[in-house]
Kinemage of the C-alpha trace (Angstrom):
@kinemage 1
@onewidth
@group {chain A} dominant
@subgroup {mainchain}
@vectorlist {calphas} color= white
{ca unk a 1} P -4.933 -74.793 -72.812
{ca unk a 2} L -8.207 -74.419 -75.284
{ca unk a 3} L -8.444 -71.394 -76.799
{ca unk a 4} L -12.357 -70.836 -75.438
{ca unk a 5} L -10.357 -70.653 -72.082
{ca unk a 6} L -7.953 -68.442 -72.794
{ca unk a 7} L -10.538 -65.995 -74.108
{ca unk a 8} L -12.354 -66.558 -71.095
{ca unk a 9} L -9.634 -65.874 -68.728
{ca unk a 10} L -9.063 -62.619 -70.469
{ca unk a 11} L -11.925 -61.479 -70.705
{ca unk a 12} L -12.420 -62.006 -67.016
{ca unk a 13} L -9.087 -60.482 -66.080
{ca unk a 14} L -10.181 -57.391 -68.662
{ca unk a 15} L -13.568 -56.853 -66.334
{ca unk a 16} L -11.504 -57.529 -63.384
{ca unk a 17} L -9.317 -54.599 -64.447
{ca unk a 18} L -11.837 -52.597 -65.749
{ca unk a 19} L -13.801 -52.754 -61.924
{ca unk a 20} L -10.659 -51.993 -59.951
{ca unk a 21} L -10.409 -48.936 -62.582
{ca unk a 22} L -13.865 -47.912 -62.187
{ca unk a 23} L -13.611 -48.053 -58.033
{ca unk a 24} L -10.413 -45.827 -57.984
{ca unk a 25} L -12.362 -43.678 -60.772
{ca unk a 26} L -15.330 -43.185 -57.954
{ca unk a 27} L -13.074 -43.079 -55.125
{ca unk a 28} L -10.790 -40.429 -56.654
{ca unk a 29} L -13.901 -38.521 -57.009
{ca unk a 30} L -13.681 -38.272 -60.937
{ca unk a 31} L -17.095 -39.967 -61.164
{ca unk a 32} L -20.074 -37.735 -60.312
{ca unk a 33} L -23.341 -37.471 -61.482
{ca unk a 34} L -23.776 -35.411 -64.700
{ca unk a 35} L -24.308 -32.048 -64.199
{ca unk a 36} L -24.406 -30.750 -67.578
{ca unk a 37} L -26.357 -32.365 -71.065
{ca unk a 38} L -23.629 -33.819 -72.937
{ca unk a 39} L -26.141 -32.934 -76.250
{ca unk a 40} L -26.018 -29.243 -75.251
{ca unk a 41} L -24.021 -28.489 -72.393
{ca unk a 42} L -27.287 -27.135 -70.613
{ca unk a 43} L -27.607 -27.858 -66.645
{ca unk a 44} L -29.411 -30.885 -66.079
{ca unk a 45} L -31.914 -31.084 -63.699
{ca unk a 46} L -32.647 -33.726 -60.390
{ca unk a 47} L -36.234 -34.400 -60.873
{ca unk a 48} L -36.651 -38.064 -59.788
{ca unk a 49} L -35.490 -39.748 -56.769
{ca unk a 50} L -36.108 -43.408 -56.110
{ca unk a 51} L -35.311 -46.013 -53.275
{ca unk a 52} L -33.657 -49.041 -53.995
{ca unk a 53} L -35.307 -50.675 -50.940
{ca unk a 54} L -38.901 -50.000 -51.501
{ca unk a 55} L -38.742 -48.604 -54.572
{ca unk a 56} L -40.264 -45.456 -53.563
{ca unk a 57} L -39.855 -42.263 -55.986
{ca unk a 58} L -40.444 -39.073 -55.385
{ca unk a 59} L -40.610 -36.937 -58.398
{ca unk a 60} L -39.935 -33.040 -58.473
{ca unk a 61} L -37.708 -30.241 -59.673
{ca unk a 62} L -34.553 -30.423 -56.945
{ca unk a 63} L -32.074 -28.347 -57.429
{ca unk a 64} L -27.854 -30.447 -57.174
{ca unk a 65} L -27.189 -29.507 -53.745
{ca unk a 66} L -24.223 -27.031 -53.193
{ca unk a 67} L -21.104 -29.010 -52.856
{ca unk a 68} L -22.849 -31.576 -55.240
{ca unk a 69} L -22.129 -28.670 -57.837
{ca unk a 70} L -18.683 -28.575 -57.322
{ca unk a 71} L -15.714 -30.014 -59.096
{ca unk a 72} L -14.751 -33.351 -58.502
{ca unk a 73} L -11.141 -32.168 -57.307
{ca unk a 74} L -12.999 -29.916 -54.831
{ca unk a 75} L -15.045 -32.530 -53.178
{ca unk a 76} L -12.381 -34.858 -52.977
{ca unk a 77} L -10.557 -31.947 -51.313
{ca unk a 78} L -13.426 -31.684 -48.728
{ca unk a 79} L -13.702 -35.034 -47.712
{ca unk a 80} L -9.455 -34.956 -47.317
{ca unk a 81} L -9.884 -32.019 -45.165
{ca unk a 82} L -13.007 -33.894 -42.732
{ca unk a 83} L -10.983 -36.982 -42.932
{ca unk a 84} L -7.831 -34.770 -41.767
{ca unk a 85} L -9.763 -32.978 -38.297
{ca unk a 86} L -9.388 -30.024 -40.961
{ca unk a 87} L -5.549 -30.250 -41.198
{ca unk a 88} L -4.215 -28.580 -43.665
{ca unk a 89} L -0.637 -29.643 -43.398
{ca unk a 90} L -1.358 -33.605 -43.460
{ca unk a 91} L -3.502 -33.059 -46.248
{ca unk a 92} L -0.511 -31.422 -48.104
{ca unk a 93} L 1.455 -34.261 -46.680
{ca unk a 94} L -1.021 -36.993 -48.227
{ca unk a 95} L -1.320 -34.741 -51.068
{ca unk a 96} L 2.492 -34.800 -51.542
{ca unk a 97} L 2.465 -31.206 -52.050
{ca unk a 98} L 3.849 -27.636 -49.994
{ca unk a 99} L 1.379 -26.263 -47.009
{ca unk a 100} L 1.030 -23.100 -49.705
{ca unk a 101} L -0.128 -25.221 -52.335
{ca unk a 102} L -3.065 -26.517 -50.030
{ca unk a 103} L -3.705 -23.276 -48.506
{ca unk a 104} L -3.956 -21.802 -52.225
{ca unk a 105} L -6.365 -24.704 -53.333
{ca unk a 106} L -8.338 -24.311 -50.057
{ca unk a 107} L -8.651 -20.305 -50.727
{ca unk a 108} L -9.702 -20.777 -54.693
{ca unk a 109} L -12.104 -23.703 -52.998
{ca unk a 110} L -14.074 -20.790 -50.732
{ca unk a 111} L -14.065 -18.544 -53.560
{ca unk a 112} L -16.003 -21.089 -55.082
{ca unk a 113} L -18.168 -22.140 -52.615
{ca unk a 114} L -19.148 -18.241 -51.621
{ca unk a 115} L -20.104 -18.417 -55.391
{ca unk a 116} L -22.637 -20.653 -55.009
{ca unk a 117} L -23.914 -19.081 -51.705
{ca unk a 118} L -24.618 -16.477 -53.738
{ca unk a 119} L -26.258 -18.323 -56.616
{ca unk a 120} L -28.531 -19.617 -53.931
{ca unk a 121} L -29.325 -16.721 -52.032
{ca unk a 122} L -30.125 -15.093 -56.084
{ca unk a 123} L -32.285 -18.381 -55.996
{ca unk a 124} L -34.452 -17.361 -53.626
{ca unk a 125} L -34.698 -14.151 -54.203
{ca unk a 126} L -35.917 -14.823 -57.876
{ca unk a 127} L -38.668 -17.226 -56.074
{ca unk a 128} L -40.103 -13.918 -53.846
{ca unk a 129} L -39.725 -11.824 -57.190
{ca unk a 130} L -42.012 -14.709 -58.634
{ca unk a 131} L -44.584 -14.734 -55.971
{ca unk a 132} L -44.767 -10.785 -55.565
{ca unk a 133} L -45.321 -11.057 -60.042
{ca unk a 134} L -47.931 -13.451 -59.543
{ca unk a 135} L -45.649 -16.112 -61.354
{ca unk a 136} L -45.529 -18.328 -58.681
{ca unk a 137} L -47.782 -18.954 -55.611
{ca unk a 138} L -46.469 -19.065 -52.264
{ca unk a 139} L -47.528 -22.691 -51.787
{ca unk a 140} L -45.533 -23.387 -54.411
{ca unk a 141} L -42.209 -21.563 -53.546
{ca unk a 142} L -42.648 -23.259 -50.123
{ca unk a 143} L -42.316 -26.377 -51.177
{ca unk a 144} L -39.587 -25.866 -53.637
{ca unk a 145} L -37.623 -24.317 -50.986
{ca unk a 146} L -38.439 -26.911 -48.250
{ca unk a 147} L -37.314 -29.713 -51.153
{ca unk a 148} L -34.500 -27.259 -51.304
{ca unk a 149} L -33.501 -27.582 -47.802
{ca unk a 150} L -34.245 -31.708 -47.514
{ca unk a 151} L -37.218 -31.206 -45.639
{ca unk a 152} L -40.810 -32.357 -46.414
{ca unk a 153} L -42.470 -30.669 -48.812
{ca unk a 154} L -46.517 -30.940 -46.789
């Protein structure tokens, strides 16, 4: 066999490899978008959204929505649970693990989650401060709370 081949073989096997990696990777929910400036470690911000149809973007300050901000681990946990009718003991069964384990992971899980309720609910209340200060008008804080929500921001 010529040695052009060979290389080209491998190098196809090595993307083949590297795809099948990269789909477990995304499946596994390791792969998320980046919530934090690798420069800095600073939150990042959504502020452009575009549609690979039309090509449509909307541009804006969005804030991740909640279970976007979770761990990877945790969302994959989620989605188990939906996929499960909420079943705690086949997703400790899947998981290979005890019905305690699950239950402990599901209670740090809300713990988490009732964090961010109330990081949203400080959110908001920071927007009203703003508005009462004159900061902020309360066109403005509409819209960034109707962005906020998924609806239309007219």
């Amino acid at each position: 066999m010529h040695v052009k081949t060979i290389y080209f073989k491998f190098v196809k096997l090595t993307l083949d490899k590297v795809k099948q990696g990269m789909a477990s990777f995304i499946r596994e929910g390791k792969m998320k978008p980046a919530q934090r400036c690798p420069s800095c470690n600073a939150t990042m911000q959504l502020e452009r959204l575009r549609c690979p149809s039309c090509h449509t973007m909307v541009e804006g300050n969005f804030r991740w929505p909640r279970l976007c901000r979770l761990s990877g681990s945790d969302q994959q946990l989620i989605e188990m649970l939906v996929l499960a009718s909420g079943s705690l003991k086949a997703v400790a069964k899947k998981l290979g693990v005890s019905y305690p384990t699950i239950r402990k992971r599901l209670d740090e899980l809300i713990r988490r989650i009732e964090d961010e309720v109330k990081t949203d609910t400080a959110y908001r209340a920071q927007l009203l401060r703003d508005v009462k200060a004159g900061k902020r008008t309360a066109e403005e804080v509409t819209r960034l709370l109707r962005q906020e929500e998924g609806g239309s921001d007219e």
